[in-house]
Backbone as numpy.savetxt, mean C-alpha at the origin, in Angstrom:
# Nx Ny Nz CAx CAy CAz Cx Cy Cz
18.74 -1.41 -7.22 17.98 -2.27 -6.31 17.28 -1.40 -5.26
16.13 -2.22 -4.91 15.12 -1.11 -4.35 14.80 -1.87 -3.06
14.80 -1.87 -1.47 14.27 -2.53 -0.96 13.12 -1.61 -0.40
12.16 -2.55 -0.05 10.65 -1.77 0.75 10.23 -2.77 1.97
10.27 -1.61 2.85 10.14 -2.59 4.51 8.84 -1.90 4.83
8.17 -2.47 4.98 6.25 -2.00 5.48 6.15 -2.35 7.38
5.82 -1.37 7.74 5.13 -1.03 8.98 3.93 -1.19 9.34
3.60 -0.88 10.77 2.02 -0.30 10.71 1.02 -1.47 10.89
0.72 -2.40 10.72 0.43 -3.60 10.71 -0.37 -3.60 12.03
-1.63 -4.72 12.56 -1.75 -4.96 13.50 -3.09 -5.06 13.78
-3.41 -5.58 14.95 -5.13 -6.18 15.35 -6.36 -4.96 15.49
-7.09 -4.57 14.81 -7.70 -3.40 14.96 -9.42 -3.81 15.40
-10.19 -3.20 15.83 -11.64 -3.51 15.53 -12.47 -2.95 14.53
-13.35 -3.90 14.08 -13.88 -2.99 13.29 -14.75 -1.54 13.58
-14.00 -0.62 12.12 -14.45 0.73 12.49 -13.24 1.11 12.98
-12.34 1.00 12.97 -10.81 1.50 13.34 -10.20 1.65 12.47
-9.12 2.44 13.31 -8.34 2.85 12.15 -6.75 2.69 11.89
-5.94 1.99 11.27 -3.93 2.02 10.85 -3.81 2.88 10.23
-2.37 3.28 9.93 -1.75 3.70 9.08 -0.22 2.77 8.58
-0.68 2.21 7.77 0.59 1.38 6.99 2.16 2.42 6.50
2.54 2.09 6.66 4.04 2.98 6.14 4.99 1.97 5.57
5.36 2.51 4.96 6.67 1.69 3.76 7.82 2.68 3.42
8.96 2.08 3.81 10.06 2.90 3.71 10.91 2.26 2.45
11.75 2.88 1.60 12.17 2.66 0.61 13.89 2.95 0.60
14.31 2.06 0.71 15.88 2.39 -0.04 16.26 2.90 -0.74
17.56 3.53 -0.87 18.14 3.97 -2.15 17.81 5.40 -2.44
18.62 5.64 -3.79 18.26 7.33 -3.53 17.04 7.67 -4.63
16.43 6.59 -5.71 15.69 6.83 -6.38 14.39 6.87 -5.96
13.88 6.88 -5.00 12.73 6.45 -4.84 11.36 7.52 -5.26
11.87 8.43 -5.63 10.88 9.42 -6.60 10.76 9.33 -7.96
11.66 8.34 -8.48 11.44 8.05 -9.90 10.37 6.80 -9.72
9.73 6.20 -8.68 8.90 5.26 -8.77 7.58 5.49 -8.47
6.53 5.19 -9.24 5.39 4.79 -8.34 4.90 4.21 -7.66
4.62 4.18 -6.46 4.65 3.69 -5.66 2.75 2.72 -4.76
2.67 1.67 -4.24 1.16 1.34 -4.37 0.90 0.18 -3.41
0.14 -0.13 -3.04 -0.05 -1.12 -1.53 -0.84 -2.17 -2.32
-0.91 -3.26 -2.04 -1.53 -4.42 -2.44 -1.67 -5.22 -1.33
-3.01 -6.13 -1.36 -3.04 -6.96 -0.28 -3.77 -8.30 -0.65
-3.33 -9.35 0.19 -3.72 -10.83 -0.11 -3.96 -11.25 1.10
-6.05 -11.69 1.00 -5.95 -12.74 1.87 -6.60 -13.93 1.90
-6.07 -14.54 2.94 -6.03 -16.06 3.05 -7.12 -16.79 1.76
-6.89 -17.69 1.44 -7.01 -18.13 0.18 -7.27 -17.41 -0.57
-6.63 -16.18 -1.26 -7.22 -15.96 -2.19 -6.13 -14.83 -3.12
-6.65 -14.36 -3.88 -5.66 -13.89 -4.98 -4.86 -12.28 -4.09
-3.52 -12.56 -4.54 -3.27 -10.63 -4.24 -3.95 -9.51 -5.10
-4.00 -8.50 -4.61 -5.31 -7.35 -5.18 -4.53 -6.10 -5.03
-4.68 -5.54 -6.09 -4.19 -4.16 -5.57 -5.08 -3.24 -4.60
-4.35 -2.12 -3.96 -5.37 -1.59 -3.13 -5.16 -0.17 -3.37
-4.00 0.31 -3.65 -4.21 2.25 -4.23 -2.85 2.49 -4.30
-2.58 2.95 -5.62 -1.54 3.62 -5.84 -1.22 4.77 -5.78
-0.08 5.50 -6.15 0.38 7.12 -6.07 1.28 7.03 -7.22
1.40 8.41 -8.10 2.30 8.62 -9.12 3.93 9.36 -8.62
4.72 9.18 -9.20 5.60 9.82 -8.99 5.76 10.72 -8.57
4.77 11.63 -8.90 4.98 13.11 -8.21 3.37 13.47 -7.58
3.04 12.75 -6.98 1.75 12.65 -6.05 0.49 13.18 -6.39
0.71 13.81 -8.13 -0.93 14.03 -8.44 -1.69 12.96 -9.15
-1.61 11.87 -9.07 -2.44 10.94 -9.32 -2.38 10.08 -8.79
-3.70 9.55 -7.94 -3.78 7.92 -7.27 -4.89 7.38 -7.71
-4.83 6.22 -6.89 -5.73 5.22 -7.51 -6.08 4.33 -6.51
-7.48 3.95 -6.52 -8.18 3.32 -5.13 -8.96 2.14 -5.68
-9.19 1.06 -5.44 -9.99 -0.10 -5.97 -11.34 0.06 -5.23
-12.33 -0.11 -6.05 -13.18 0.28 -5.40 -13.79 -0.01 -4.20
-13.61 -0.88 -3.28 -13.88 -1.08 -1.96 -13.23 -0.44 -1.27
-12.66 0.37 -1.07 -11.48 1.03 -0.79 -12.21 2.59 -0.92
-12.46 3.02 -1.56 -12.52 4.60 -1.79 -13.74 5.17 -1.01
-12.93 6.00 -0.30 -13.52 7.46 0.47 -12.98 6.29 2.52
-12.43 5.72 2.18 -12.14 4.69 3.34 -10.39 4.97 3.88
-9.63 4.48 2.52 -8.21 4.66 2.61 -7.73 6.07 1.42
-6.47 6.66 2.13 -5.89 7.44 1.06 -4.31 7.03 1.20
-4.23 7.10 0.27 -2.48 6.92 -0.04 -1.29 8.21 -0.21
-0.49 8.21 0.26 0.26 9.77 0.11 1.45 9.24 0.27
2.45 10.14 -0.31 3.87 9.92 0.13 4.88 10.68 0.23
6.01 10.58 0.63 6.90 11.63 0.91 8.34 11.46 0.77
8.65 11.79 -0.41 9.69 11.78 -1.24 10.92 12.49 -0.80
10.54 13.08 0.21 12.10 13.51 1.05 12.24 12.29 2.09
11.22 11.95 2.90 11.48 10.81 3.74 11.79 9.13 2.75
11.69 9.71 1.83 11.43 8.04 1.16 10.07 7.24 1.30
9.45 7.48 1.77 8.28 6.47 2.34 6.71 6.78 1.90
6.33 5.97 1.86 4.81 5.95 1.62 3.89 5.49 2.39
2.47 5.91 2.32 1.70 5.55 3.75 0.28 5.33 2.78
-0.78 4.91 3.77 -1.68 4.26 3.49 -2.58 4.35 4.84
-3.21 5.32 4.95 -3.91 5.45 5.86 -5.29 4.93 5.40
-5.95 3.68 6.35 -7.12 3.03 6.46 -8.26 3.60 7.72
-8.92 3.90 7.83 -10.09 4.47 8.49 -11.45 3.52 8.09
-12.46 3.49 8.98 -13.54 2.36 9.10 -13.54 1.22 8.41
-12.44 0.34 9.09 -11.70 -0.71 8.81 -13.11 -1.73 8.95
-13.47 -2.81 8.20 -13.77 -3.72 7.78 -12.98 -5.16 7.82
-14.45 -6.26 8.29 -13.24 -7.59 8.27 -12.57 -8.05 7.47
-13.26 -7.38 6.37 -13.23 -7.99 4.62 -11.55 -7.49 4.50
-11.18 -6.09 4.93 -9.57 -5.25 5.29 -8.92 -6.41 5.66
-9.36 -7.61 6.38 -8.29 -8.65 6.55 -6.92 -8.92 5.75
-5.75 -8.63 6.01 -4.75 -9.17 4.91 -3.19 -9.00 4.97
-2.58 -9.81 4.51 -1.43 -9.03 4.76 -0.98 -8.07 3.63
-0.52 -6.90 3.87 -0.82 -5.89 2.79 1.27 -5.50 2.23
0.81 -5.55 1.35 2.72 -5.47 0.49 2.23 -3.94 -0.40
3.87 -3.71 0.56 4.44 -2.03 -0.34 5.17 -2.49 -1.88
4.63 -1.98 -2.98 4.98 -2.20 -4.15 5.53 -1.00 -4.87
6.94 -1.24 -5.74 7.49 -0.35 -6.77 7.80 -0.40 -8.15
7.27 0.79 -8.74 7.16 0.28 -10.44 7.59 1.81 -10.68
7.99 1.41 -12.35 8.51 2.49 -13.08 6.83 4.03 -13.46
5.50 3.29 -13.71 4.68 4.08 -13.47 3.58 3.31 -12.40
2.24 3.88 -12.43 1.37 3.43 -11.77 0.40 2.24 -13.05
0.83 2.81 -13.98 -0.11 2.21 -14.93 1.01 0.67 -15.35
1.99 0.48 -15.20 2.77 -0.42 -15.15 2.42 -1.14 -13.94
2.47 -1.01 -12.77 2.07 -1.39 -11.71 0.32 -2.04 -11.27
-0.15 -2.08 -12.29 -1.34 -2.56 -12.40 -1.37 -2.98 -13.13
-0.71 -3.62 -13.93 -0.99 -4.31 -15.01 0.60 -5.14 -14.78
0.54 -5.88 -13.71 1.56 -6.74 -13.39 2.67 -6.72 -13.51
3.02 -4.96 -13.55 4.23 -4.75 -13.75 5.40 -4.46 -12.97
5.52 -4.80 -11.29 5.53 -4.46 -10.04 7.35 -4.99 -10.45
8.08 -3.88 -9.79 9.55 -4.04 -10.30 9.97 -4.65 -8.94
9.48 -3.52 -7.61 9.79 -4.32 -6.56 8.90 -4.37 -4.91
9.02 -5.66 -4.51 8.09 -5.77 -3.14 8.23 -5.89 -1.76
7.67 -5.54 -0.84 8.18 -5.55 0.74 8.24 -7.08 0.90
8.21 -7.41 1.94 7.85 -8.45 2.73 6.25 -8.68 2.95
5.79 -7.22 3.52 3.81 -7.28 3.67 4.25 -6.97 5.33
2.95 -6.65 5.43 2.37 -6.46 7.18 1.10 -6.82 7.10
0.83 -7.88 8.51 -0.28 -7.97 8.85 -1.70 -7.35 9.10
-2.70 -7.10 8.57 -3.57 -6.36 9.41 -4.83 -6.99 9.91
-5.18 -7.17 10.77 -6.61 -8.14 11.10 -7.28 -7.02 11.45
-8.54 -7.20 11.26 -9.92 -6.40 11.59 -11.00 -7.58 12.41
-11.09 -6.85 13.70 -11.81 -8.47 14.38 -13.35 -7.27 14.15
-14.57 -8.43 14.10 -15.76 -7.93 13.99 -16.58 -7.69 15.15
């Protein structure tokens, strides 16, 4: 069992910048890939960028890229998600996600999920 508690959260303007963090339980947490997803208000959850197990491969949806990077750190347990020229559209509450790969994890294969953190982007 895996729990993931997400940080970082909070009222920004646009053109600003968070850094989301997600801390992970347990001692496996390098056998997972690890990946942020976000849902907002009416509308479907989305993935937003993953990381591989051993941090040479990620993955950015395209609204997202050259904006956010994803990294993580497998001695601390945790993963981050740094957002830079934040957008209103960034509205959401955003969930730390864990899967056996990344390619499992996009294709609805998400083993386990935070709670989410808020992030608003006022315009």
């Amino acid at each position: 069992q895996v729990q993931l508690v997400e940080s970082g959260g909070g009222l920004v303007q646009a053109g600003g910048s968070l850094r989301l963090s997600c801390v992970a339980s347990g001692r496996t947490f390098g056998s997972y890939g690890m990946g942020w997803f976000r849902q907002a208000p009416g509308k479907e959850r989305e993935s937003v960028a993953a990381i591989s197990r051993s941090a040479l491969y990620t993955y950015y949806r395209d609204s997202v890229k050259g904006r956010f990077t994803i990294s993580r750190d497998n001695a601390k347990n945790t993963v981050y998600l740094q957002m830079n020229s934040l957008k209103p559209e960034d509205t959401a509450v955003y969930y730390c996600a864990a899967a056996t790969t990344v390619g499992t994890m996009l294709n609805n294969g998400v083993d386990y999920w935070g709670k989410g953190t808020l992030v608003t982007v006022s315009s």
